[in-house]
Backbone as a printed PyTorch tensor [residue, N CA C, xyz], in Angstrom:
tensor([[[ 31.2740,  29.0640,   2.7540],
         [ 32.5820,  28.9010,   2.1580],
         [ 32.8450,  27.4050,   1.9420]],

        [[ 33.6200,  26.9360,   0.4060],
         [ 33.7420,  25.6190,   0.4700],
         [ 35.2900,  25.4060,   0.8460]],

        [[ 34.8940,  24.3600,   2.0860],
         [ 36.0070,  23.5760,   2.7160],
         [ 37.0390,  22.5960,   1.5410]],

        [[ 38.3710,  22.7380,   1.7210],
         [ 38.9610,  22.2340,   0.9070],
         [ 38.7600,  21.3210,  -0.3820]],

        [[ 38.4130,  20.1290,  -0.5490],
         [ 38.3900,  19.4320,  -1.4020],
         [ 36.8670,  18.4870,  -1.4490]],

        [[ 35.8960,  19.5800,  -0.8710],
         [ 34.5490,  19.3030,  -0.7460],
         [ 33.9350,  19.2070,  -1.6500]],

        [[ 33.0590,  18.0370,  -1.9000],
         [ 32.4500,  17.3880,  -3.4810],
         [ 30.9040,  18.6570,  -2.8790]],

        [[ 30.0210,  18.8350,  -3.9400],
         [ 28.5050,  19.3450,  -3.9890],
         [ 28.1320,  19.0870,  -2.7130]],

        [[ 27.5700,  17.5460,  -2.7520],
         [ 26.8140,  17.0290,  -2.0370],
         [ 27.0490,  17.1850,  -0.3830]],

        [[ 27.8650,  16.9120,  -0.3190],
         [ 29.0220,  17.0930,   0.9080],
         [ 29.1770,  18.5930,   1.4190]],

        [[ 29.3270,  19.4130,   0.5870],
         [ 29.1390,  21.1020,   0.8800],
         [ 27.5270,  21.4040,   1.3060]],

        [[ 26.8910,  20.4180,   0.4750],
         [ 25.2230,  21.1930,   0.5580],
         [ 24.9830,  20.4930,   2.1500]],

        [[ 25.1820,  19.2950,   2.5450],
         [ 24.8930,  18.8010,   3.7780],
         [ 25.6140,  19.4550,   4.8050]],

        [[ 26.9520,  20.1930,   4.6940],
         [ 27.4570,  20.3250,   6.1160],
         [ 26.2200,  21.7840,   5.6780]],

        [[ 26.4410,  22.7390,   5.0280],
         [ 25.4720,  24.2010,   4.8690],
         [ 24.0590,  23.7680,   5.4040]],

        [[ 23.3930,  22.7520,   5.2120],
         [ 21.9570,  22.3500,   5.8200],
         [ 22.4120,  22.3110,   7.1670]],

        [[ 22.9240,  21.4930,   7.7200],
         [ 23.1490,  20.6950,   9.0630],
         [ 23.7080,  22.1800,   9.7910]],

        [[ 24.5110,  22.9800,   9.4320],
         [ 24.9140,  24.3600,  10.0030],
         [ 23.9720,  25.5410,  10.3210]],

        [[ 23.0700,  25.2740,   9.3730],
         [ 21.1420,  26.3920,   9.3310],
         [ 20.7370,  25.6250,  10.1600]],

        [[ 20.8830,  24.0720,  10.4910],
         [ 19.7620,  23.5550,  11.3510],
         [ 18.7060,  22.9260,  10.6460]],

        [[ 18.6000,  22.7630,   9.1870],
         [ 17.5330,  22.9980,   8.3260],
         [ 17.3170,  21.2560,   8.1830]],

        [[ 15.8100,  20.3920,   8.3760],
         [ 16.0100,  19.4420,   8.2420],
         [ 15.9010,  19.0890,   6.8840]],

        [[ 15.9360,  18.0160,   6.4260],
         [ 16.4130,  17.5440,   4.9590],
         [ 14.4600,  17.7130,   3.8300]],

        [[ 13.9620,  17.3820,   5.0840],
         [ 12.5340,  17.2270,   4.1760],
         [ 12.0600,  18.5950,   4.3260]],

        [[ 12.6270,  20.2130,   4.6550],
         [ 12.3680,  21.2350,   5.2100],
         [ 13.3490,  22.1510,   3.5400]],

        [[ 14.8440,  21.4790,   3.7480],
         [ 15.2290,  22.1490,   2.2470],
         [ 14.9710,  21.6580,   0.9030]],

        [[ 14.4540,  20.5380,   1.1800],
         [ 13.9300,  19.6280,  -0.0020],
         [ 12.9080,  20.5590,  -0.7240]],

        [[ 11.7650,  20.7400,   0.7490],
         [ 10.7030,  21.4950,  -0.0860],
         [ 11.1260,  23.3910,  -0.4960]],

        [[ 12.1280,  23.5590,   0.3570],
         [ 12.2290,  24.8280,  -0.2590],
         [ 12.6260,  24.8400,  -1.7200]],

        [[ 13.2760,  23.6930,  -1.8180],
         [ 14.1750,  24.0530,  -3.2100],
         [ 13.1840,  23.3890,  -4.2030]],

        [[ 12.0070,  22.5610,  -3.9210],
         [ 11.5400,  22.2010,  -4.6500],
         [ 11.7090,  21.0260,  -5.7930]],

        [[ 12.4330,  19.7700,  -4.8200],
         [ 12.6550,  18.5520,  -5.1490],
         [ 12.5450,  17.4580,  -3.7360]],

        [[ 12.5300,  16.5360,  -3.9040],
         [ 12.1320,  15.5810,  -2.8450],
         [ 13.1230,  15.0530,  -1.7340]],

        [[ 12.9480,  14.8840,  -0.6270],
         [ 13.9550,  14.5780,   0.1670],
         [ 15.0250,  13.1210,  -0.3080]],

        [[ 13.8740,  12.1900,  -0.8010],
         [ 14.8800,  11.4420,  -0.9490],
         [ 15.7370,  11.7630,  -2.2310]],

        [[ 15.9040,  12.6030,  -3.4560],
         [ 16.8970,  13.0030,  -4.0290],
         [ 18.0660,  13.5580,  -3.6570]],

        [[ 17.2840,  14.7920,  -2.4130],
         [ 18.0180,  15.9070,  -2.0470],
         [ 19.0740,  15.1220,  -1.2850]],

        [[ 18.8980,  13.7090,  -0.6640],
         [ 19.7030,  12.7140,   0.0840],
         [ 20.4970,  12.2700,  -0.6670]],

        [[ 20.2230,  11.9600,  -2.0550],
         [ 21.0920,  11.1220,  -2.6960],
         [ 22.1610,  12.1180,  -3.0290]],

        [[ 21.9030,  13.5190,  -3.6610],
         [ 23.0200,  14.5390,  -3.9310],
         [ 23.8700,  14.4750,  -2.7210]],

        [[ 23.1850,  15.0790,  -1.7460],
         [ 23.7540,  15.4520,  -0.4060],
         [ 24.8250,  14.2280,  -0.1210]],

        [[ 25.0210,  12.9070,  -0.4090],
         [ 25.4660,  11.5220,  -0.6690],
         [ 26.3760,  11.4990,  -1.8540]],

        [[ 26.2880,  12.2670,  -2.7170],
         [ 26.8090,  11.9860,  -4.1360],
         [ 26.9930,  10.7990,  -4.9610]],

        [[ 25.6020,  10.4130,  -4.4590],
         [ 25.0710,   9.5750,  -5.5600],
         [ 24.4630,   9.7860,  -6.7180]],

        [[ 23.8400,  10.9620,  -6.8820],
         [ 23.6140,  11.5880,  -7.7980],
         [ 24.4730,  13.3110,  -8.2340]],

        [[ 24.2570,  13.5720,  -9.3190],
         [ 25.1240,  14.6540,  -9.5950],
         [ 23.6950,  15.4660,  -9.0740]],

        [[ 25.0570,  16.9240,  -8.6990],
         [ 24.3890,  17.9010,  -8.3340],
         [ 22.9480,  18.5660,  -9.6000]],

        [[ 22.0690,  19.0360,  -8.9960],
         [ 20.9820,  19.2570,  -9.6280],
         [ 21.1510,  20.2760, -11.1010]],

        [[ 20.2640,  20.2580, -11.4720],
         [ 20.1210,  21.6380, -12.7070],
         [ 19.8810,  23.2690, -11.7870]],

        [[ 20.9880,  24.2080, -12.4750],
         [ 21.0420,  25.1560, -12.5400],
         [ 19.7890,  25.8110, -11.7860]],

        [[ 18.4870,  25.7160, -11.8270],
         [ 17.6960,  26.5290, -11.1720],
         [ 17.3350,  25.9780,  -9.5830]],

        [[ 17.8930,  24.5860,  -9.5180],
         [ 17.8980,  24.1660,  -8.0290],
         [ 18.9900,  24.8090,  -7.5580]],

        [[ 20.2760,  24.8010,  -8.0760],
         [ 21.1110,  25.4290,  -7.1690],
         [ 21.2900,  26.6630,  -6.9240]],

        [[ 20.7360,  27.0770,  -7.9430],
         [ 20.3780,  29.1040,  -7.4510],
         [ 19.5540,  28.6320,  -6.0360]],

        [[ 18.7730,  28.1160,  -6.1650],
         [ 17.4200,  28.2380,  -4.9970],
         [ 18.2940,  27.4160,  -3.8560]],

        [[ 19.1880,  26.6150,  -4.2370],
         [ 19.9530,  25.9530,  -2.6300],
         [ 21.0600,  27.2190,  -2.3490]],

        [[ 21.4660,  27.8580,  -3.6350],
         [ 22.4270,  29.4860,  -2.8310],
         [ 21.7220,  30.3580,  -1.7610]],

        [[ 20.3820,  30.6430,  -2.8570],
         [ 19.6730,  31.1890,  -2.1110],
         [ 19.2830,  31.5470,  -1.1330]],

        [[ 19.0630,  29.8820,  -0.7270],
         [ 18.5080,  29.6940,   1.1180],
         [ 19.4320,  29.8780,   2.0600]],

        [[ 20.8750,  29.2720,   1.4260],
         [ 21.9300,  30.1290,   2.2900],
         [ 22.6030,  30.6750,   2.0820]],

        [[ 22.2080,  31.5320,   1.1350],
         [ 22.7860,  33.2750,   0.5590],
         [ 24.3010,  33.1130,   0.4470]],

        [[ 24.6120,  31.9070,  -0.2550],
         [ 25.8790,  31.9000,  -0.6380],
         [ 26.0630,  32.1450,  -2.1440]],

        [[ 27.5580,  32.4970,  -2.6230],
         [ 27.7440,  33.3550,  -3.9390],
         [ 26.8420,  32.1760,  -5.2670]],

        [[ 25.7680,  32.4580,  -5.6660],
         [ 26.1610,  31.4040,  -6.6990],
         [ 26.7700,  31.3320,  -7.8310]],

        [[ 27.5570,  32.1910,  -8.2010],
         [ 28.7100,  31.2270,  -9.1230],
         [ 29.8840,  30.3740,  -8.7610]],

        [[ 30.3580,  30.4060,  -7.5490],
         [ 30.7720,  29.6240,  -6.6880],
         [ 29.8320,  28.2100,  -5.9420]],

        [[ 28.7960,  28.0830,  -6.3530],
         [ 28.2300,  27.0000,  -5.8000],
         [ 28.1560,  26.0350,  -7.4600]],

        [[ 27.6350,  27.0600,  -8.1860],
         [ 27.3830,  26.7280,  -9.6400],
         [ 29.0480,  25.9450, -10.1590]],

        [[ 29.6110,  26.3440,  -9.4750],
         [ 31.0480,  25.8790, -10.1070],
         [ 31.4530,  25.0390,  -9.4490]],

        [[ 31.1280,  24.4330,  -8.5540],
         [ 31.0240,  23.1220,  -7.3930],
         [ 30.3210,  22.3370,  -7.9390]],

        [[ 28.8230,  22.8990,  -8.6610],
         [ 28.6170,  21.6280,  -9.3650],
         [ 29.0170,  21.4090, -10.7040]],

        [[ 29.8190,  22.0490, -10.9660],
         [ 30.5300,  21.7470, -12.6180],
         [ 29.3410,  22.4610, -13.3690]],

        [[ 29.0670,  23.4380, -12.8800],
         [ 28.2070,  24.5750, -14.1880],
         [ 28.9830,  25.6490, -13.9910]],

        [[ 28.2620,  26.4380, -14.8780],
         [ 28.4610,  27.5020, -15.3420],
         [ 27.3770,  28.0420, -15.7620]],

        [[ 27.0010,  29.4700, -14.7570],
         [ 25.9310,  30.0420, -15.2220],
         [ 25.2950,  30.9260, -16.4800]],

        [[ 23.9180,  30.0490, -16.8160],
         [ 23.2490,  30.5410, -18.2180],
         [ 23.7800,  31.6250, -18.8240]],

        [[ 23.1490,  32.7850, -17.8920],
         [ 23.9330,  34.4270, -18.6030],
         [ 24.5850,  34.4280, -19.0720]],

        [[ 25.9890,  33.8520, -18.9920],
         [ 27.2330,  34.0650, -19.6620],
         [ 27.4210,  33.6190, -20.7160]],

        [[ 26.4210,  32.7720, -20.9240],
         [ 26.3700,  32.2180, -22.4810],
         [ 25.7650,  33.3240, -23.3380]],

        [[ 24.8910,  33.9510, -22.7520],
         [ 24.4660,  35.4790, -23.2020],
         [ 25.5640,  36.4080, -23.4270]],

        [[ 26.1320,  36.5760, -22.4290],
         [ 27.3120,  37.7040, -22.4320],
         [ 28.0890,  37.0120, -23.3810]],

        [[ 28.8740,  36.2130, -23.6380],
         [ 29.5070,  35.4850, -24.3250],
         [ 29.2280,  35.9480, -25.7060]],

        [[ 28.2480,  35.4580, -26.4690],
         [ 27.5150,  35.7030, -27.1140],
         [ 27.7490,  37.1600, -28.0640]],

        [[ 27.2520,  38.0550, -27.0180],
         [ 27.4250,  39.3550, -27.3780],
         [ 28.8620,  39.8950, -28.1770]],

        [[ 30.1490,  39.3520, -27.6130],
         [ 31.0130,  39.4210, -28.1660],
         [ 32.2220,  37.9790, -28.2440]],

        [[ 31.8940,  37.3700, -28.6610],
         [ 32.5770,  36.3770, -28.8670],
         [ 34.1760,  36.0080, -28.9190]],

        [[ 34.6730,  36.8800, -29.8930],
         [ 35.8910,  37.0960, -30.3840],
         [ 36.5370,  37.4120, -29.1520]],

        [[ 36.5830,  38.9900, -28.4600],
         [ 36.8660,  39.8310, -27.4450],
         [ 36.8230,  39.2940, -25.9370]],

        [[ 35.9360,  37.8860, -25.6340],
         [ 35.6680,  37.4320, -24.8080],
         [ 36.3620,  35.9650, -24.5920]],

        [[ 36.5510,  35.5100, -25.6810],
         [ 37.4070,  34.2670, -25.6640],
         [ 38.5950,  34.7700, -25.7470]],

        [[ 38.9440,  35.7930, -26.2620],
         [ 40.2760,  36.5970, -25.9430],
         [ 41.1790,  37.0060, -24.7700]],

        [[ 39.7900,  37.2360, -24.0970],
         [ 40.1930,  37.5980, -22.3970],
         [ 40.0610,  36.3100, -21.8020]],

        [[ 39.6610,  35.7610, -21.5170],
         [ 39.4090,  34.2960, -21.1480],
         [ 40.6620,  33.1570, -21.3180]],

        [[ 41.4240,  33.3150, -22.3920],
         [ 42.4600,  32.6230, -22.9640],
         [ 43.4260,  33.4650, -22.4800]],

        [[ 43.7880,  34.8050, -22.4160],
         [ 44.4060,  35.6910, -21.0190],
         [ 44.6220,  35.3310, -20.5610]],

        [[ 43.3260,  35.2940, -19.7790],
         [ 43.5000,  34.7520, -18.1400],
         [ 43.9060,  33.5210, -17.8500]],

        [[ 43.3760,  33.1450, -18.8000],
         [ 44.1050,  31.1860, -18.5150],
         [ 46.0460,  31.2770, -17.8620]],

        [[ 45.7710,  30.8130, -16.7750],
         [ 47.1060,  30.7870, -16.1370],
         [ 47.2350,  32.0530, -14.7960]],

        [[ 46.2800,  32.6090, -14.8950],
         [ 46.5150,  33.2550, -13.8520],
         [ 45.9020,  32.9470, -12.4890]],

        [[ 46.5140,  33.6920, -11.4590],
         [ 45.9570,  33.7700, -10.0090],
         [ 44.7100,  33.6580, -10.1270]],

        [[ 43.8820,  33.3210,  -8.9900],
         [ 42.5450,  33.5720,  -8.6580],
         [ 43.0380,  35.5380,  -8.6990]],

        [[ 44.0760,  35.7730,  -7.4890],
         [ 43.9670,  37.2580,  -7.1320],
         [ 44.2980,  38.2300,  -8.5400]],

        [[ 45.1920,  37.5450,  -9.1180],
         [ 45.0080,  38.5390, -10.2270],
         [ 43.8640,  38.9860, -10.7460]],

        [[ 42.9300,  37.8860, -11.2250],
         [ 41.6640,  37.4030, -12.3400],
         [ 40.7820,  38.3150, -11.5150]],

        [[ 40.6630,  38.7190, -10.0710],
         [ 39.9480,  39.5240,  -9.3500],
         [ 40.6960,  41.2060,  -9.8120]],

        [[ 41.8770,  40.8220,  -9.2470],
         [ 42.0730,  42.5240,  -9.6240],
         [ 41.6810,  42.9920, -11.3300]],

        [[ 41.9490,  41.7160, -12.3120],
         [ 41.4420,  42.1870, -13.0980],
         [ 40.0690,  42.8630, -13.5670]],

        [[ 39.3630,  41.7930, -12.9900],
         [ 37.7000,  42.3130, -12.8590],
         [ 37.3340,  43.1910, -12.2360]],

        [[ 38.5730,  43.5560, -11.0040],
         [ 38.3650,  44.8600, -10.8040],
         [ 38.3020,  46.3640, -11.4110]],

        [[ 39.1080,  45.9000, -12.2710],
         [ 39.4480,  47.1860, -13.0510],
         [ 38.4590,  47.2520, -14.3140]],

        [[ 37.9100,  46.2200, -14.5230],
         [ 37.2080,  46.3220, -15.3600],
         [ 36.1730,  47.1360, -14.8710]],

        [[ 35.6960,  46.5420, -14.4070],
         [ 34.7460,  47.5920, -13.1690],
         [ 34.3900,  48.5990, -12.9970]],

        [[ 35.6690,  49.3290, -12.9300],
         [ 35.6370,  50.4510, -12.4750],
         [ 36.1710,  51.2040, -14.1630]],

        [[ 37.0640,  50.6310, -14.7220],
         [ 36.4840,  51.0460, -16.5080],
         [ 35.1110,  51.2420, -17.1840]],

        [[ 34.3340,  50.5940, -16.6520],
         [ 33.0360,  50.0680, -17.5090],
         [ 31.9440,  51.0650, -16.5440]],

        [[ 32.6350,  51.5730, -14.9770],
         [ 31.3830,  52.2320, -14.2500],
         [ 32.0300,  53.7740, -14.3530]],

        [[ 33.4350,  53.9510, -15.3170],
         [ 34.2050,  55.3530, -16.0880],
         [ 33.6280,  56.3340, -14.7310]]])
């Protein structure tokens, strides 16, 4: 879970340091070098590309579109889904603009359960 007003880097280090995991240990899981993974973890550098941070959710099975949105992405697919209907989707989207987090959930809830009829 991200702690209040927690930058990337800062979220990914307390989540390492909480697994126990040393820095040259998630480096290689994720498949970039410790001393980068230091500089993010630092926010000296911006958080990585999209397929590192799936693989840093991964390791600690946190949501990633919620990590993805910590680092100011937004995941690929949806540019797919998007895509598919354009019009209908920027429609709902411009909706939602202004609402609750809890609404925007109950909404997706119902979608949900519309779409699984």
């Amino acid at each position: 879970m991200i702690k209040g007003n927690e930058l990337f880097g800062a979220h990914i280090r307390r989540l390492r340091e909480e697994h126990d995991l040393g820095l040259r240990e998630m480096a290689k899981m994720i498949g970039v070098s410790p001393t980068y993974l230091s500089k993010v973890e630092r926010d000296e550098f911006a958080p990585p590309a999209e397929d590192k941070v799936r693989a840093i959710a991964e390791v600690f099975g946190s949501d990633i579109d919620e990590l993805l949105a910590l680092a100011g992405r937004v995941s690929s697919d949806l540019t797919d889904i998007i895509r598919q209907h354009p019009v209908e989707l920027s429609a709902l989207l411009r909706t939602a603009q202004g609402m609750s987090s809890v609404e925007i959930a109950a909404l997706a809830k119902k979608a949900r359960r519309t779409k699984d009829g």
